[in-house]
C-alpha positions in Angstrom: -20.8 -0.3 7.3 -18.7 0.6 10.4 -15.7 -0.9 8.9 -16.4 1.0 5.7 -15.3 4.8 7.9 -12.2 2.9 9.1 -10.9 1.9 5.7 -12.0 5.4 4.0 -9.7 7.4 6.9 -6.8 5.1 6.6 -7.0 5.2 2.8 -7.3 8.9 3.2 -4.2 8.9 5.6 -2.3 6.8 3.8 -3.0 8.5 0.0 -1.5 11.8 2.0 1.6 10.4 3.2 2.3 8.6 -0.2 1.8 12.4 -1.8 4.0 14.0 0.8 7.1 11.3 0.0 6.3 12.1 -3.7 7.0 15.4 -2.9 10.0 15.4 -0.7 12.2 12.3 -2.3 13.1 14.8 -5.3 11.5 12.3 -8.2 14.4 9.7 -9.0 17.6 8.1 -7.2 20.2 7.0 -9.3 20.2 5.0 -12.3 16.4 6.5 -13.0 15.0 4.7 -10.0 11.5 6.2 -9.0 12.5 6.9 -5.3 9.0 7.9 -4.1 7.5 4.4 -5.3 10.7 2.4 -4.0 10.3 4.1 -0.4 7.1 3.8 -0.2 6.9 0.2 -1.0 9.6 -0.5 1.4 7.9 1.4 4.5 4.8 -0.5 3.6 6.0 -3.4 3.7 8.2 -3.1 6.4 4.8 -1.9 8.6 3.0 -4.8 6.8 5.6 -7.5 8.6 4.7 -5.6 11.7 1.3 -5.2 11.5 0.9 -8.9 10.5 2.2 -9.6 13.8 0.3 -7.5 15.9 -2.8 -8.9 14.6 -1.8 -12.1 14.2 -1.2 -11.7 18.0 -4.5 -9.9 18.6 -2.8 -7.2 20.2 -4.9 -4.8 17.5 -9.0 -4.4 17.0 -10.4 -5.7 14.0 -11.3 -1.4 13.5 -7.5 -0.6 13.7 -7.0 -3.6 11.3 -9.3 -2.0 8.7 -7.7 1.4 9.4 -3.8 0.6 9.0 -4.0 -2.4 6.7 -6.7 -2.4 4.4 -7.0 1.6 4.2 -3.6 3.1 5.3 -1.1 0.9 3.4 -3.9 0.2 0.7 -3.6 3.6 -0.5 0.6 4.4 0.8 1.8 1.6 -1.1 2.1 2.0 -4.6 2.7 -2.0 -6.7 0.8 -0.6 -9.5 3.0 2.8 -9.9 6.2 0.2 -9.6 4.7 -1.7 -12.6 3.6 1.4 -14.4 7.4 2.8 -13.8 8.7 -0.3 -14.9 7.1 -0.9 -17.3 7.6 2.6 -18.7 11.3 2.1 -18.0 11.8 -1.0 -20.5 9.2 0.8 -23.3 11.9 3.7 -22.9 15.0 1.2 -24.1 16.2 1.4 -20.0 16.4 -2.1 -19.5 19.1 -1.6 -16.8 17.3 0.6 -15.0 13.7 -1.5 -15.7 15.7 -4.5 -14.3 17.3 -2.8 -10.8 14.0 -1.7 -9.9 12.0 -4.2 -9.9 15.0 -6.3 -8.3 15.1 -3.7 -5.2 11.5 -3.0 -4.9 10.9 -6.7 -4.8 14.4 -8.0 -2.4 14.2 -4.8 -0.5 10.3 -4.7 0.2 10.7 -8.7 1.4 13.7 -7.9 3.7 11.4 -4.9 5.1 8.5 -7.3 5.6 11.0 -9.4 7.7 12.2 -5.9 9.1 9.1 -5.2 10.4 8.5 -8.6 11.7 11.8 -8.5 14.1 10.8 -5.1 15.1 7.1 -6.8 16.2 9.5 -9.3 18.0 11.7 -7.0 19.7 9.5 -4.9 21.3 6.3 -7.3 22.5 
C-alpha cells in the first residue's frame, strides 16, 4: 500500500509537468509535428536511460523507484497521445507529417534513452 502514495505523487508530478510543456511548446513544430508529445517523449526517455541505471546500480530506493518511474514518467510521457496524433495525422491525408513523427519520436526517444544512459555514466 506504501508503494501505492509513491506512485500516486509521481503520477501526480509527472501529469503536471507534461500540462505545463503542453502549455509552453506553443502546440506544433514544423511540418504539423505535436511538439509537446515529441518533447515529452524525448525527456522521458532520456530520464528513463538514467533512471535504469541508477537502479540497476542500486544507487535509488525501491520508494524513489515507484515515485520517478512508475508514477512520474508513467503519467509525463505520453506513447498513447503520439499514436493518437499519428494516427490522427494519416486519417487527415498528412502522411508526411504522420510519417516524420513517428520516425523522430521513435529515433529520437532511443538516442535519449542512450542519452540518459551516458549521462548515468558520466557522473557516477
Amino acid at each position: 500500500m506504501k508503494n501505492s502514495i509513491y506512485i500516486v505523487l509521481g503520477g501526480g508530478a509527472g501529469a503536471l509537468l507534461r500540462y505545463i510543456v503542453n502549455r509552453i511548446s506553443g502546440g506544433a513544430a514544423p511540418a504539423n509535428i505535436p511538439a509537446a508529445t515529441l518533447i515529452v517523449n524525448c525527456t522521458g526517455a532520456l530520464c528513463a536511460g538514467f533512471f535504469f541505471c541508477l537502479f540497476e546500480g542500486k544507487l535509488g530506493t525501491e520508494r524513489l523507484r515507484f515515485f520517478l518511474v512508475t508514477g512520474f514518467l508513467g503519467a509525463f510521457t505520453t506513447f498513447s497521445a503520439f499514436s493518437l496524433e499519428s494516427a490522427r495525422l494519416f486519417l487527415g491525408g498528412i502522411y508526411a507529417s504522420a510519417l516524420l513523427n513517428i520516425l523522430l519520436n521513435n529515433i529520437l526517444c532511443i538516442l535519449a534513452v542512450f542519452a540518459g544512459i551516458w549521462l548515468y555514466n558520466k557522473f557516477f
